[in-house]
RODO-2510 file (C-alpha; in nm, 4 decimals, decimal comma):
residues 69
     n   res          X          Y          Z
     1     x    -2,7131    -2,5789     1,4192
     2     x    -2,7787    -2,6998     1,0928
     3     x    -2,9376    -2,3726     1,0158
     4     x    -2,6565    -2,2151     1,0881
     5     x    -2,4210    -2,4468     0,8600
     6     x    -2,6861    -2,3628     0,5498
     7     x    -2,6638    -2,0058     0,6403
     8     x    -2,2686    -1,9717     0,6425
     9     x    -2,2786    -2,2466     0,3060
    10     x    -2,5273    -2,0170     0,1580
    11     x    -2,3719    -1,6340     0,2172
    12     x    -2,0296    -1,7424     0,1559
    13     x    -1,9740    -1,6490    -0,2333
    14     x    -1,9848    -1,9515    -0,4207
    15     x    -1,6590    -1,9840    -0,6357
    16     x    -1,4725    -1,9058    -0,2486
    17     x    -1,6695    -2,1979    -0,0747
    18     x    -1,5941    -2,4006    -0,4110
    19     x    -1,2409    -2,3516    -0,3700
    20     x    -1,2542    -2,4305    -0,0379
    21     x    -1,4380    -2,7198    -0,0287
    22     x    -1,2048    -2,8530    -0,3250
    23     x    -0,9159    -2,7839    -0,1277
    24     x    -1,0611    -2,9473     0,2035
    25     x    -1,1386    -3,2577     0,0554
    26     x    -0,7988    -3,2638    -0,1740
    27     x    -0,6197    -3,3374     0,1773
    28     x    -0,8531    -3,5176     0,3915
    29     x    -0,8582    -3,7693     0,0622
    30     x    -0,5300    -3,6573    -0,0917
    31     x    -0,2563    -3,7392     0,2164
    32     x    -0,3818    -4,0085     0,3939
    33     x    -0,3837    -4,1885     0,0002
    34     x    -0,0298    -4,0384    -0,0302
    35     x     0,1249    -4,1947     0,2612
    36     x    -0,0334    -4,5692     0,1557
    37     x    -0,0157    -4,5604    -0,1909
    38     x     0,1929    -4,3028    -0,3096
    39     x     0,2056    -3,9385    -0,4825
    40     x     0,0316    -4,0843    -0,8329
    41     x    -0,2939    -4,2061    -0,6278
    42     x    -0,2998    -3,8496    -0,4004
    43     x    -0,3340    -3,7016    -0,7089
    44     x    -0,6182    -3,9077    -0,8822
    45     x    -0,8092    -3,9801    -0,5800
    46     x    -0,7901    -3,6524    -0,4089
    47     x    -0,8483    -3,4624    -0,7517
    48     x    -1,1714    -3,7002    -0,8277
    49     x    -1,2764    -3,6214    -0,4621
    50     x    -1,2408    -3,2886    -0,4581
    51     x    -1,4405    -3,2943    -0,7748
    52     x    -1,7309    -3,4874    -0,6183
    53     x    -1,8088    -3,2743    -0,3035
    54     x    -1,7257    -2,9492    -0,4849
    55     x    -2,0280    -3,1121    -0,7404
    56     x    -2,1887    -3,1947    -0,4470
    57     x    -2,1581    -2,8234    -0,2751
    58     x    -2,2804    -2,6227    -0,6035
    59     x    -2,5734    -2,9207    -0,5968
    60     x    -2,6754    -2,7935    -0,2616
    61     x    -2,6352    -2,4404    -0,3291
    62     x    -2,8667    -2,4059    -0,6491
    63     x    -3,1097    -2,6307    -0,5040
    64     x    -3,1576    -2,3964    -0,1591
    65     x    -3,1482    -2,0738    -0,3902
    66     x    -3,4187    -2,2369    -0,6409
    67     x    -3,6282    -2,2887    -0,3008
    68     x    -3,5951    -2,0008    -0,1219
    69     x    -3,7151    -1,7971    -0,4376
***
C-alpha cells in the first residue's frame, strides 16, 4: 500500500502534486477555521498550512529521488 502511495507521489509531476497538495490542505485547514473564526483566520491558517505540507511534499520528493539514484 504504501508503495503504492510513494509510487503515485513520485510519478505525478511535481509542480501538479504541489498544487494539489496546497489546495487539499487550504480546505481541510481553511473551512473548518472559516466557520469558527472567520474569513481573516481561513486565510492565514489555511495559507500557512498549505505552505507546510506542500514544504513537506517537495521534502519527500527530493529525498526519494536523491535515494533512488
Amino acid at each position: 500500500m504504501m508503495r503504492a502511495v510513494t509510487d503515485l507521489l513520485i510519478t505525478t509531476p511535481p509542480p501538479l502534486m504541489v498544487v494539489i497538495v496546497f489546495a487539499v490542505t487550504y480546505f481541510v485547514v481553511g473551512l473548518p477555521v472559516h466557520f469558527t473564526r472567520g474569513a481573516g483566520y481561513r486565510d492565514v491558517l489555511g495559507t500557512t498550512a498549505g505552505v507546510f505540507v506542500a514544504l513537506a511534499y517537495i521534502t519527500l520528493v527530493v529525498h526519494f529521488h536523491a535515494n533512488a539514484r
